[in-house]
N, CA and C atoms as an extended XYZ file, in Angstrom:
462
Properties=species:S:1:pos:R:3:atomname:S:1:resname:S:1:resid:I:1 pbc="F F F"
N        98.189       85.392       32.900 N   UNK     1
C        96.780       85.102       32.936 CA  UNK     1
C        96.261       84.716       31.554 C   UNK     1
N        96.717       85.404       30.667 N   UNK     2
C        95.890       85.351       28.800 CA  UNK     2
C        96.663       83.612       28.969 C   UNK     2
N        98.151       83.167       29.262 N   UNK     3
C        98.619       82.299       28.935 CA  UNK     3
C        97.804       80.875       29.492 C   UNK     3
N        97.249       80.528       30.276 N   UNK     4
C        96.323       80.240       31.232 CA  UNK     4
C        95.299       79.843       30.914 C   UNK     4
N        94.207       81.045       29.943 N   UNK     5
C        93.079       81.162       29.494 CA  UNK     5
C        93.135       80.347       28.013 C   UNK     5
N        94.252       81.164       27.399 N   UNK     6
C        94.754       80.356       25.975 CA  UNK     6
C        94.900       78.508       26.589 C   UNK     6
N        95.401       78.060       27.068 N   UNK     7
C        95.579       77.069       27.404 CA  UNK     7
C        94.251       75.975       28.192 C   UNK     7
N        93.360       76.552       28.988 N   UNK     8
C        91.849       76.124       29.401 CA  UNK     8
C        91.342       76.121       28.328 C   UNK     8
N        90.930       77.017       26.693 N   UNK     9
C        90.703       76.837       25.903 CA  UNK     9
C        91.315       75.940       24.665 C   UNK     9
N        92.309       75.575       24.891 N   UNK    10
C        92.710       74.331       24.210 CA  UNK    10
C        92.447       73.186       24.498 C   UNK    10
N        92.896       72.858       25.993 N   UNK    11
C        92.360       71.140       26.851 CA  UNK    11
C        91.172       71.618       26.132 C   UNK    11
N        90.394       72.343       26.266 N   UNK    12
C        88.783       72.067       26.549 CA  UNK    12
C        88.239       72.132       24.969 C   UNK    12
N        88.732       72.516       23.824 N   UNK    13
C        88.719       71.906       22.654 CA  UNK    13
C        88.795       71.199       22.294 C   UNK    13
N        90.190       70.452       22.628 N   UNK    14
C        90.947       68.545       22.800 CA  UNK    14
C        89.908       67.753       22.996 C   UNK    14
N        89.201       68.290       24.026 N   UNK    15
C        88.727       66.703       24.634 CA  UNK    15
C        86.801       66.743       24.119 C   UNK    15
N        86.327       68.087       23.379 N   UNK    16
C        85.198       68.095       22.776 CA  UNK    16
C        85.392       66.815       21.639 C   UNK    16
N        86.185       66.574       20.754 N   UNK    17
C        86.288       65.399       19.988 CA  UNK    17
C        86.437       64.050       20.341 C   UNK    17
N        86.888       64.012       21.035 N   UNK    18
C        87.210       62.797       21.980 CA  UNK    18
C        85.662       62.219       22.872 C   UNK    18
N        85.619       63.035       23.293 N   UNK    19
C        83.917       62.864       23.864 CA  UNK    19
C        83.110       62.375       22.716 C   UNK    19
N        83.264       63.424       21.377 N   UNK    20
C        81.895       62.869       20.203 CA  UNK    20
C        82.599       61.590       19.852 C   UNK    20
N        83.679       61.262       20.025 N   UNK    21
C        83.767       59.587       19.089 CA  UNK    21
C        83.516       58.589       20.195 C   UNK    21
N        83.225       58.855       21.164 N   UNK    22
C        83.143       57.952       21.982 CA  UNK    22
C        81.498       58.125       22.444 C   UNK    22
N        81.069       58.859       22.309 N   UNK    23
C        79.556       58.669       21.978 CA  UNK    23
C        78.448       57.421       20.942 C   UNK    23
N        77.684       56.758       21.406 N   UNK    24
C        77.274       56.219       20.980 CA  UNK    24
C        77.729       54.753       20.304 C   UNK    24
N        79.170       54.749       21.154 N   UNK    25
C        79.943       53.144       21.161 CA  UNK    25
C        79.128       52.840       22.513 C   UNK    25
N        79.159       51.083       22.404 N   UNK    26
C        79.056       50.374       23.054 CA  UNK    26
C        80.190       50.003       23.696 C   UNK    26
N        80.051       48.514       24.995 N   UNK    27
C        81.048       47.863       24.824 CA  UNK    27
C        80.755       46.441       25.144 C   UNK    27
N        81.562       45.108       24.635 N   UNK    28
C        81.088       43.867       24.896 CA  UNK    28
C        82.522       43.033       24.746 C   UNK    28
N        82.144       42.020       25.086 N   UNK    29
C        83.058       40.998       25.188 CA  UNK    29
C        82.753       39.540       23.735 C   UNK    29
N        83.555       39.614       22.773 N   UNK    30
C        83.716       38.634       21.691 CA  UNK    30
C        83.969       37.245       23.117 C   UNK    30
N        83.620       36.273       22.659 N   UNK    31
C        83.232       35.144       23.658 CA  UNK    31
C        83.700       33.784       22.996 C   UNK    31
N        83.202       33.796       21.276 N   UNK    32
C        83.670       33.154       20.714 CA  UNK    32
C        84.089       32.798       19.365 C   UNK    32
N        84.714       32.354       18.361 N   UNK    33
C        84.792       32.327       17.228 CA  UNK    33
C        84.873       30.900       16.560 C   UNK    33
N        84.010       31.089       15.333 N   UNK    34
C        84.524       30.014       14.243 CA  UNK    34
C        84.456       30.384       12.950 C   UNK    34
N        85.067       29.502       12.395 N   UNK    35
C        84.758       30.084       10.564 CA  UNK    35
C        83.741       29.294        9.679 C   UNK    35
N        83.346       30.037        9.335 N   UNK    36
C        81.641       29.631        8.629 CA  UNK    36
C        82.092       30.351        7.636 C   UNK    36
N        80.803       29.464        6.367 N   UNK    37
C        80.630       30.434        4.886 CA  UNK    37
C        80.324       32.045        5.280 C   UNK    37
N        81.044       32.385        4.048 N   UNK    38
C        80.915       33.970        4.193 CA  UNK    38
C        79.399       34.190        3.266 C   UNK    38
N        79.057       34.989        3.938 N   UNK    39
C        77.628       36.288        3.844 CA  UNK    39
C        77.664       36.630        2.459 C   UNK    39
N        76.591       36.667        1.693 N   UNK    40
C        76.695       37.350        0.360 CA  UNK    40
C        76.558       38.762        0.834 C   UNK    40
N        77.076       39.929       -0.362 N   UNK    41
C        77.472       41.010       -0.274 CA  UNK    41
C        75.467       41.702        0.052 C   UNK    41
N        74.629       40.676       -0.162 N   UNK    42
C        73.478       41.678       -0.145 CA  UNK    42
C        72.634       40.755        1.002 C   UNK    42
N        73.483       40.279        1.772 N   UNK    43
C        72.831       39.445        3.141 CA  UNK    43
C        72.884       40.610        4.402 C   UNK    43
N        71.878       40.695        5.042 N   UNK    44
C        71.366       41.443        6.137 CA  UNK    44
C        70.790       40.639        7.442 C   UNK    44
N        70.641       41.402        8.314 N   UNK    45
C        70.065       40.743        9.598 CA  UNK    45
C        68.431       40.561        8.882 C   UNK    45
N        67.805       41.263        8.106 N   UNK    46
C        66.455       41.402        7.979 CA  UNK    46
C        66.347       40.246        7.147 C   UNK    46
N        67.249       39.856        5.969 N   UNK    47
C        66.662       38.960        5.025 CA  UNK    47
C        67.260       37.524        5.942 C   UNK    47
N        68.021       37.632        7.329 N   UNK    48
C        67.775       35.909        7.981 CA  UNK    48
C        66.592       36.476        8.550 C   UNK    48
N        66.024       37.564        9.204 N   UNK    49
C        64.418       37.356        9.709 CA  UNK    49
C        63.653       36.716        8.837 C   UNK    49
N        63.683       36.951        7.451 N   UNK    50
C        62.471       37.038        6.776 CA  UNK    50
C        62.510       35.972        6.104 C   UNK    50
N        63.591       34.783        6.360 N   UNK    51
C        63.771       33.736        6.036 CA  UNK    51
C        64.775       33.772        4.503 C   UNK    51
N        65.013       34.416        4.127 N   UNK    52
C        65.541       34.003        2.776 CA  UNK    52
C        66.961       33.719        2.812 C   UNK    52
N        67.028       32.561        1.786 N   UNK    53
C        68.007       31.490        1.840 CA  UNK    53
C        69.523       32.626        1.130 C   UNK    53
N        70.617       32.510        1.733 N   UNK    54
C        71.662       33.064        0.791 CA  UNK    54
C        72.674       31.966        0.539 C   UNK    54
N        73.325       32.048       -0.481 N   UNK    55
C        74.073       30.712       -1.438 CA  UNK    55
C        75.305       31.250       -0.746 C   UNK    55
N        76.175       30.280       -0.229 N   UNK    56
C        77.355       30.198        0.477 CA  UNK    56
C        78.558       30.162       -0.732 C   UNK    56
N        79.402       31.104       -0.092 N   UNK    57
C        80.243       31.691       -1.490 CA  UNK    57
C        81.344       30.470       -1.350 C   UNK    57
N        81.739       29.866       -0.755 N   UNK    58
C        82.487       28.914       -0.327 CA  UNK    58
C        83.618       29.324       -0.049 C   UNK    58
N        83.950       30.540        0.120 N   UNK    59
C        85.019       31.226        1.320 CA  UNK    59
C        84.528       30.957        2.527 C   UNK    59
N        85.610       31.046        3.261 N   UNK    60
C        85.103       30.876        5.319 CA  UNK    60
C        85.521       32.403        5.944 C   UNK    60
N        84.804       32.854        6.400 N   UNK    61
C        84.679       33.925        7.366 CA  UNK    61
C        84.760       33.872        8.716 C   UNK    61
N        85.217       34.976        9.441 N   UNK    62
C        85.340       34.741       10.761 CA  UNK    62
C        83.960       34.820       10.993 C   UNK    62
N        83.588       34.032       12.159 N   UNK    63
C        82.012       34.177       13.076 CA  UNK    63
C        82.025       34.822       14.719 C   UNK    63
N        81.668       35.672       15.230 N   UNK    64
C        82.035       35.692       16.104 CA  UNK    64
C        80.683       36.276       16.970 C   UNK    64
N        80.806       35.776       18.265 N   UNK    65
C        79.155       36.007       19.230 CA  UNK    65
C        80.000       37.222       19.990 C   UNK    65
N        79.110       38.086       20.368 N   UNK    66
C        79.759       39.605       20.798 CA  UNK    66
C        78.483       39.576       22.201 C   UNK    66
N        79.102       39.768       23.224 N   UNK    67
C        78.306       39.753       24.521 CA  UNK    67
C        78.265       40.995       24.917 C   UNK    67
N        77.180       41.421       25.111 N   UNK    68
C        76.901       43.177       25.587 CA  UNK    68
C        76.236       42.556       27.140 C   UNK    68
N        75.937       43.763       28.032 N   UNK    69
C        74.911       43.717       29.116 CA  UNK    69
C        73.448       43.212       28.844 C   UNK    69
N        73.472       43.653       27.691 N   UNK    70
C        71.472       43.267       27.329 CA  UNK    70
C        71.529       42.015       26.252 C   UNK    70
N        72.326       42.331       25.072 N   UNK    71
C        71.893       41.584       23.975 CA  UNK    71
C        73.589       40.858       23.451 C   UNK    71
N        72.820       39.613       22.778 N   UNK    72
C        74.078       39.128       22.415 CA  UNK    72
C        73.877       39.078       21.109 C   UNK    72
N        74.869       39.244       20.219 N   UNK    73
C        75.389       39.514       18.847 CA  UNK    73
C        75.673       38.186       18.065 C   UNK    73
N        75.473       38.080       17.108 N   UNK    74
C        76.733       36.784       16.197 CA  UNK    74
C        76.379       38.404       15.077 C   UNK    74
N        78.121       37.951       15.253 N   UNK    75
C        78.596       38.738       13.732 CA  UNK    75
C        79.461       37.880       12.904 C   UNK    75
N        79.815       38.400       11.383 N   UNK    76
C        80.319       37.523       10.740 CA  UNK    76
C        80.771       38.949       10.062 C   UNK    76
N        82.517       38.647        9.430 N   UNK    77
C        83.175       39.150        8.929 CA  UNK    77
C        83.220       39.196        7.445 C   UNK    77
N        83.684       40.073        6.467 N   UNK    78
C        83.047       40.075        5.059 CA  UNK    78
C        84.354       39.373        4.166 C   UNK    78
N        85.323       38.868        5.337 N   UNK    79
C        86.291       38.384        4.457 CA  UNK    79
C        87.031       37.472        5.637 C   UNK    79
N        87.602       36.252        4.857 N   UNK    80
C        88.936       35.958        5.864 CA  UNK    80
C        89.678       36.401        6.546 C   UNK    80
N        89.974       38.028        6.547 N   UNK    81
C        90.939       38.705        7.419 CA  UNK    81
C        90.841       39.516        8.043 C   UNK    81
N        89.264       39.450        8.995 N   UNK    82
C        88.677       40.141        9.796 CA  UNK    82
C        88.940       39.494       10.975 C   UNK    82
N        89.697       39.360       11.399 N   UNK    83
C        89.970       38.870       12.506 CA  UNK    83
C        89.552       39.984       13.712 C   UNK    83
N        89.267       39.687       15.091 N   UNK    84
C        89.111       39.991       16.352 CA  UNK    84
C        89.845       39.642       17.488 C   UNK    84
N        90.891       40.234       18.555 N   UNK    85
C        90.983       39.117       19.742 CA  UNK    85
C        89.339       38.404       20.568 C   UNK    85
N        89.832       37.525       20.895 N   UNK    86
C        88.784       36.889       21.763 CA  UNK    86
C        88.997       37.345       23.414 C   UNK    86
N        88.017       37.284       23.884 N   UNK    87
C        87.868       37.380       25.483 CA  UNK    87
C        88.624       38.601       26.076 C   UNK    87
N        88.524       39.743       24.970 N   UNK    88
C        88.690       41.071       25.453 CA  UNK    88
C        87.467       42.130       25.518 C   UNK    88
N        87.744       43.571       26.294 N   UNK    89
C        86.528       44.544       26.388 CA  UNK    89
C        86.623       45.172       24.903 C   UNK    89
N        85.442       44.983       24.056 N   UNK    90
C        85.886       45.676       22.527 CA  UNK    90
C        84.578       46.645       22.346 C   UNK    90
N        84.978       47.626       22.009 N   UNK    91
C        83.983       48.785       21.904 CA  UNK    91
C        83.759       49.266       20.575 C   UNK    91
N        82.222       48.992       20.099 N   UNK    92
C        81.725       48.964       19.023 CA  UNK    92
C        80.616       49.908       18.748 C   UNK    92
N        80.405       50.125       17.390 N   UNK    93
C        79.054       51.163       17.272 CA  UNK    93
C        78.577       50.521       16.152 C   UNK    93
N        77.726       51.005       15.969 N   UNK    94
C        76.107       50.792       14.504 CA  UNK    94
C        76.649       51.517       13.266 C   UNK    94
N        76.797       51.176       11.987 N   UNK    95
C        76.395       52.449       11.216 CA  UNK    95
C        76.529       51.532        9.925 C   UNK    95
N        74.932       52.073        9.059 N   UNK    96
C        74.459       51.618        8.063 CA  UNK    96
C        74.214       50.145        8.211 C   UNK    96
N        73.535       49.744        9.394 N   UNK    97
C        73.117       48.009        9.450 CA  UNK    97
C        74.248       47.089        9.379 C   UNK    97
N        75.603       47.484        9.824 N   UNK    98
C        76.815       46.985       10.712 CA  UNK    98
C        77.372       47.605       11.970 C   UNK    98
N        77.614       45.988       12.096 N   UNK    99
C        78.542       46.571       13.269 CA  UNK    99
C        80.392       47.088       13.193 C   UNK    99
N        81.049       48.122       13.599 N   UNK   100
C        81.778       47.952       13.335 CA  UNK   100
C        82.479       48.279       14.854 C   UNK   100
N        83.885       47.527       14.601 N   UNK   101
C        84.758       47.701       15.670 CA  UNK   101
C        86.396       48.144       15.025 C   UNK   101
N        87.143       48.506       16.360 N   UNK   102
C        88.209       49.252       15.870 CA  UNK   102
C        89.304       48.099       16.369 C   UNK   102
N        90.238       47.452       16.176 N   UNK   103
C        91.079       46.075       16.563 CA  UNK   103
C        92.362       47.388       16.998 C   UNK   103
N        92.452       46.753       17.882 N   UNK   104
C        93.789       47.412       18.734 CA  UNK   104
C        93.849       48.811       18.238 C   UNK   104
N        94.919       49.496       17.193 N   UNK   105
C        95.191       50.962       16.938 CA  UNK   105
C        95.421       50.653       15.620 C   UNK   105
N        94.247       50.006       14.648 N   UNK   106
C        94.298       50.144       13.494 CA  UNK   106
C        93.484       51.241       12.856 C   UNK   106
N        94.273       51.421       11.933 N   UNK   107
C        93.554       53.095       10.876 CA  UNK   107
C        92.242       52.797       10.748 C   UNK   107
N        91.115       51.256       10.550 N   UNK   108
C        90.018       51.266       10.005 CA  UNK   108
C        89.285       50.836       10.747 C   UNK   108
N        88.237       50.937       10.614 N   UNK   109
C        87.578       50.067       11.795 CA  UNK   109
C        87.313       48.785       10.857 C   UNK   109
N        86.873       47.536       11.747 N   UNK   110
C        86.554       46.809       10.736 CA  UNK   110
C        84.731       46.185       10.609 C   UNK   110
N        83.890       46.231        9.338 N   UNK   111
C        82.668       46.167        9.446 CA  UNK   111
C        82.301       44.153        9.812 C   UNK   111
N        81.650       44.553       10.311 N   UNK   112
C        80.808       42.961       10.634 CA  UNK   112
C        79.501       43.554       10.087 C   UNK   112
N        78.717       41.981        9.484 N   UNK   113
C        77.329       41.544        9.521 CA  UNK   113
C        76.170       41.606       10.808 C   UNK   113
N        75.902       41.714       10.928 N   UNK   114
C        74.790       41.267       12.381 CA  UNK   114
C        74.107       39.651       11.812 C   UNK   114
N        74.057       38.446       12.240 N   UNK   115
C        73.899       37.245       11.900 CA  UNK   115
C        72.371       37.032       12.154 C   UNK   115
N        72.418       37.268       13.815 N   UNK   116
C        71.374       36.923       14.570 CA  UNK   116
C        71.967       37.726       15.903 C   UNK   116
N        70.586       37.920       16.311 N   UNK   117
C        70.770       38.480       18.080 CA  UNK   117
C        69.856       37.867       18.538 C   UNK   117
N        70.068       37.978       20.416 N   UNK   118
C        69.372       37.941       21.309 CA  UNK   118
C        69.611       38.435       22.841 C   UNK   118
N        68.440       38.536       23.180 N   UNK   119
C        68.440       39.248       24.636 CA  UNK   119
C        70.029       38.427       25.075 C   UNK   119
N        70.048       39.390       25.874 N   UNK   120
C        71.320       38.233       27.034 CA  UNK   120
C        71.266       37.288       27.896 C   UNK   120
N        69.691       37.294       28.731 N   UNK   121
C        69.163       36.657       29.473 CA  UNK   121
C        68.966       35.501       29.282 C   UNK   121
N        67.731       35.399       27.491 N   UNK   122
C        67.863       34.427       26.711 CA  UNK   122
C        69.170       33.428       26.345 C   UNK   122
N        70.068       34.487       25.886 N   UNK   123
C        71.609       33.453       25.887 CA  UNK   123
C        72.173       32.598       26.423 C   UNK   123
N        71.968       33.499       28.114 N   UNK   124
C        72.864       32.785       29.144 CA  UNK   124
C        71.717       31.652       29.261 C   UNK   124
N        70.473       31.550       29.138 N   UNK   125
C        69.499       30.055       29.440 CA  UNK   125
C        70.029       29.346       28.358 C   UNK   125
N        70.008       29.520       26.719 N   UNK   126
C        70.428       28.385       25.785 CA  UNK   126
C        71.777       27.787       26.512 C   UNK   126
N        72.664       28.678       26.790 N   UNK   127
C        74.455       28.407       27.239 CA  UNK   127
C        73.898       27.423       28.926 C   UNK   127
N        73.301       27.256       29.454 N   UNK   128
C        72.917       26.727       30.478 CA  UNK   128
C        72.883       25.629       30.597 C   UNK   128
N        71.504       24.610       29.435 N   UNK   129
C        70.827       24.125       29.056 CA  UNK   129
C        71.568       23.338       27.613 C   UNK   129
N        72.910       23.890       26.951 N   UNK   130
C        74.060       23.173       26.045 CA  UNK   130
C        74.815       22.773       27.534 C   UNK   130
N        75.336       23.342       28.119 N   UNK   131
C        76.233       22.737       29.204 CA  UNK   131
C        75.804       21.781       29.640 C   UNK   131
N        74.213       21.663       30.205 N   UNK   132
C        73.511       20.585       30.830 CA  UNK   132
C        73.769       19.010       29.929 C   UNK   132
N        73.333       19.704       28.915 N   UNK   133
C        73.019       18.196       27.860 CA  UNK   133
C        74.562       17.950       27.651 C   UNK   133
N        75.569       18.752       27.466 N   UNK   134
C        76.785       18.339       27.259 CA  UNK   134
C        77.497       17.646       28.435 C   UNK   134
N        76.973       17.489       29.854 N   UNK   135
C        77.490       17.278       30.860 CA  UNK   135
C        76.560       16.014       30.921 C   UNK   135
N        75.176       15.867       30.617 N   UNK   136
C        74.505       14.623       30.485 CA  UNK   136
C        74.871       13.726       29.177 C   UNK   136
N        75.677       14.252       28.560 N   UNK   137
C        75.748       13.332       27.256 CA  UNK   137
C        77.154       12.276       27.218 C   UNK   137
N        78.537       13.380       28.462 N   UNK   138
C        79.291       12.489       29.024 CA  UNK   138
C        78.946       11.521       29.931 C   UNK   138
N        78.178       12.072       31.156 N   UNK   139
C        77.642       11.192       31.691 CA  UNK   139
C        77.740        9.505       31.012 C   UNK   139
N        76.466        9.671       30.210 N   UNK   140
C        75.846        8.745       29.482 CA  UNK   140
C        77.062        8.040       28.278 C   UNK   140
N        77.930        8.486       28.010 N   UNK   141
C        79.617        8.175       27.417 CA  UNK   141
C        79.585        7.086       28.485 C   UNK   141
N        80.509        7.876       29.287 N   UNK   142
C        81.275        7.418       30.912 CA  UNK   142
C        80.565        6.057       31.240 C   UNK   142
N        79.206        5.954       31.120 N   UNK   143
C        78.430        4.606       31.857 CA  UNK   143
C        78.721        3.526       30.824 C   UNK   143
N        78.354        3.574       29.237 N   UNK   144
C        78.514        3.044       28.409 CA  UNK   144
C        79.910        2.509       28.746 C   UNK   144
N        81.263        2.898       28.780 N   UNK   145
C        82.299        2.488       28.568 CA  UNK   145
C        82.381        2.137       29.816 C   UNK   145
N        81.711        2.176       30.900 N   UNK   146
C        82.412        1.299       32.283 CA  UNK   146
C        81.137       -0.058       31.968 C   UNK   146
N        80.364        0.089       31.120 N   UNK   147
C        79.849       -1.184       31.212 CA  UNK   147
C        80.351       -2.187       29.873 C   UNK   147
N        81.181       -1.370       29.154 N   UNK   148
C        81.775       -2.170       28.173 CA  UNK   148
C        83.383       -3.002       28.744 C   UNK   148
N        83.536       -1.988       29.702 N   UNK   149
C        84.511       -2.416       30.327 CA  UNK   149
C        84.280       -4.031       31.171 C   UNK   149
N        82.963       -3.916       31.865 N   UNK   150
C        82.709       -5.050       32.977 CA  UNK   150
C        82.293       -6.106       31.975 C   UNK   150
N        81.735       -5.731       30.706 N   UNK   151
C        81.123       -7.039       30.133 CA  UNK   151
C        82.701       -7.568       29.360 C   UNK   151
N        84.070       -6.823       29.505 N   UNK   152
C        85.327       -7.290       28.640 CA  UNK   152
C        85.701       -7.594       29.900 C   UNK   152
N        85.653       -7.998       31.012 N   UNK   153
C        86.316       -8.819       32.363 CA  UNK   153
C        85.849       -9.851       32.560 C   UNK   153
N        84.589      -10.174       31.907 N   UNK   154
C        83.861      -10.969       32.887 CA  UNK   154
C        83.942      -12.468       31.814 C   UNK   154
């Protein structure tokens, strides 16, 4: 019986830590990436609100849009070798005005910028409305070259 009790009191120690780190993560889906100038070391989400210009270090950084249920993310990495997979479930938290995430079973997590956000709702209408014009802009390709075509037959 003590052996039993000793043992309900261990699982149930184990998994008190496990619970607090997983508190207050999110989770979202990275959607897409490119490499853009990297962020000066004193660039924030507040100083792109507030408009002020930051001088591009002329390193390239990863960029990456992070899709939650509500809000969508662009983050940007503080170096070239912040890499992320793409189009996986990645579970992230807040701390000190970054975001950070943990890449597969590495020792660190790694910090991102916050770029810009927006609702999700908002997103999926801009992503709507680029598809549209990108699907009207072949269109308008496609006609051009079948009429360049008929005026080279005729």
């Amino acid at each position: 019986m003590k052996h039993s009790l000793w043992l309900f009191v261990l699982l149930g120690s184990l998994s008190i830590p496990l619970f607090a780190e997983n508190q207050g993560r999110e989770e979202g889906t990275i959607v897409r990436m490119r490499m853009d100038d990297c962020l000066g070391p004193q660039h924030s989400l507040l100083d792109s609100l507030s408009g002020s210009n930051h001088q591009p270090s002329g390193d390239l950084c990863p960029e990456y849009v992070l899709v939650t249920g509500k809000v969508v993310y662009v983050i940007v990495g503080k170096n070239s070798d912040r890499l992320v997979p793409l189009a996986e479930t990645t579970r992230f938290h807040f701390q000190n005005k970054e975001i950070l995430i943990r890449v597969d079973d590495a020792r660190r997590e790694t910090h991102f910028h916050v770029k810009e956000m927006m609702l999700r709702q908002d997103w999926d209408r801009n992503q709507e409305i680029e598809e549209a014009e990108a699907g009207a802009m072949t269109a308008v390709h496609r006609h051009a070259q079948g009429a360049t075509l008929l005026e080279a037959q005729q």
